[in-house]
C-alpha angles and dihedrals in degrees: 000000000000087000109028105040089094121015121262079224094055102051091048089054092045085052100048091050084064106241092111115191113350104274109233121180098251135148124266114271113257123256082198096138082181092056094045092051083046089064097023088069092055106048123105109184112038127185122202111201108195142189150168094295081073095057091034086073096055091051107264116153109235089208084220130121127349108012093001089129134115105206107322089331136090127200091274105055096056106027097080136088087252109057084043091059098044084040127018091156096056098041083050095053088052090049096042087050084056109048093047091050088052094050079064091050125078137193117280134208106292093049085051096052090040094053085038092060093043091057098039094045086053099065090050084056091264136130141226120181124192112207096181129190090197126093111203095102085232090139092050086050085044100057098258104149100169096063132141112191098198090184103045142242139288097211096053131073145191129216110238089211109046093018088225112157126218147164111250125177102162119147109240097014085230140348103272092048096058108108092015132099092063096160091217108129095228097056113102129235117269090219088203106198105249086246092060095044112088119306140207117252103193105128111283094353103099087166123154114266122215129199108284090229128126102254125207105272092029125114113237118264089270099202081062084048094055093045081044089057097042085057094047093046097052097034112106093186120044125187129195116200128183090338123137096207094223097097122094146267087355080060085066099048108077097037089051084053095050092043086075088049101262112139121253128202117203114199111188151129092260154340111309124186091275106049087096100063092052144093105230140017128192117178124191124087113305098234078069117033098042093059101073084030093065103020116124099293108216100248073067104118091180 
């Protein structure tokens, strides 16, 4: 079992006590971009593991660290159940904030080369799978089929009332939202009566929808981790791109991979806890450094 071999509770502890990954005296990973593609042409079954240093490229704020505020909030004060149910008005203003600032954002680079290999390998009877922590939906725009967003996305909700799911674009997500969400400090909270914030249509519901993202305190959607673990168990190339490894359970995902001896590529913009226990390390921005690492190698008949 990929998830459930170690607790998401215990390796969160094991990292905020400081220790990190268990440090084992190991070589550095290669760089050898001639050795990668080596391996990379005769793999069959390939697994992308991405996170927000993906995004990041394209301009997507992280809302972490050092600036990392809307308003007088970071990430982690709205996107919970709680705050949603002391303020849906509020949480829905941040949402509604990101998903218009991503309908002004596009793929870059590195979503472009991932969907570009997926597309290329299929038709040579291979497989690349994305299993994603971001929620922008820019490898869907990209071209990206095989994906699996573990986290969520911003442009789907869920009615809090009938729990149906659905796909929702709409600019702005509903009349009293339109001109609201503008992260500057100063600006005061709309303060949207419930009745006027998105609502479900499915016939005779009317309840209120929420975002149909992953919140802090809530499990992963676990029929997306078993197809996660299915993925992991039959991969025999795993990449891991713009992701800090600090985040669980996707933290857990590539050294459990390398653990059965599959190689594993980490693209980044440095080192994380895990580099060690992998292959391969690339560091560079990913827009720059995936490309060459998934273009037509030349054993490619189609």
């Amino acid at each position: 079992m990929i998830v459930s071999r170690l607790t998401c509770r215990a390796l969160t502890s094991h990292l905020c006590a400081g220790r990190g990954w268990p440090r084992v005296e190991m070589s550095r990973p290669s760089s050898d971009l001639a050795d990668f593609r080596k391996v990379f042409a005769k793999a069959r079954h390939i697994a992308i593991i991405t996170g927000a240093g993906v995004s990041a490229e394209s301009g997507v704020p992280t809302f972490r660290g050092e600036g990392g505020y809307w308003r007088r909030w970071q990430a982690q004060d709205l996107a919970t159940p709680s705050a949603f149910t002391r303020s849906p008005s509020l949480v829905w203003e941040f949402y509604h904030f990101r998903r218009e600032l991503m309908l002004t954002k596009n793929p870059n680079p590195a979503h472009t080369a991932i969907a570009e290999c997926e597309a290329r390998l299929a038709k040579q009877g291979r497989s690349v799978v994305v299993i994603t922590q971001n929620i922008d939906e820019l490898h869907h725009r990209a071209g990206s089929k095989h994906l699996l967003e573990i986290h969520g996305s911003l442009f789907k909700t869920r009615c809090t009332i009938c729990g149906n799911v659905a796909a929702n674009h709409k600019s702005p997500i509903c009349p009293a939202l339109e001109g609201k969400g503008a992260p500057d400090p100063k600006i005061e909270d709309a303060r949207i009566p419930a009745e006027d914030l998105p609502r479900c249509e499915e016939s005779g519901c009317n309840g209120l929808l929420r975002p149909q993202v992953v919140w802090f305190g809530e499990t992963l959607d676990s029929d997306i981790l078993t197809a996660v673990e299915q993925e992991l168990e039959m991969c025999d190339l795993c990449l891991v791109v713009g992701t800090s490894s600090i985040v669980y359970p996707a933290a857990m995902f590539a050294p459990q991979v390398a653990a059965r001896g599959v190689s594993v590529a980490e693209f980044n913009m440095e080192d994380t806890p895990a580099t060690m226990g992998f292959r391969f390390h690339f560091e560079g921005p990913c827009g720059s450094t995936l490309p060459p690492a998934l273009e037509r190698h030349e054993t490619e008949i189609i």
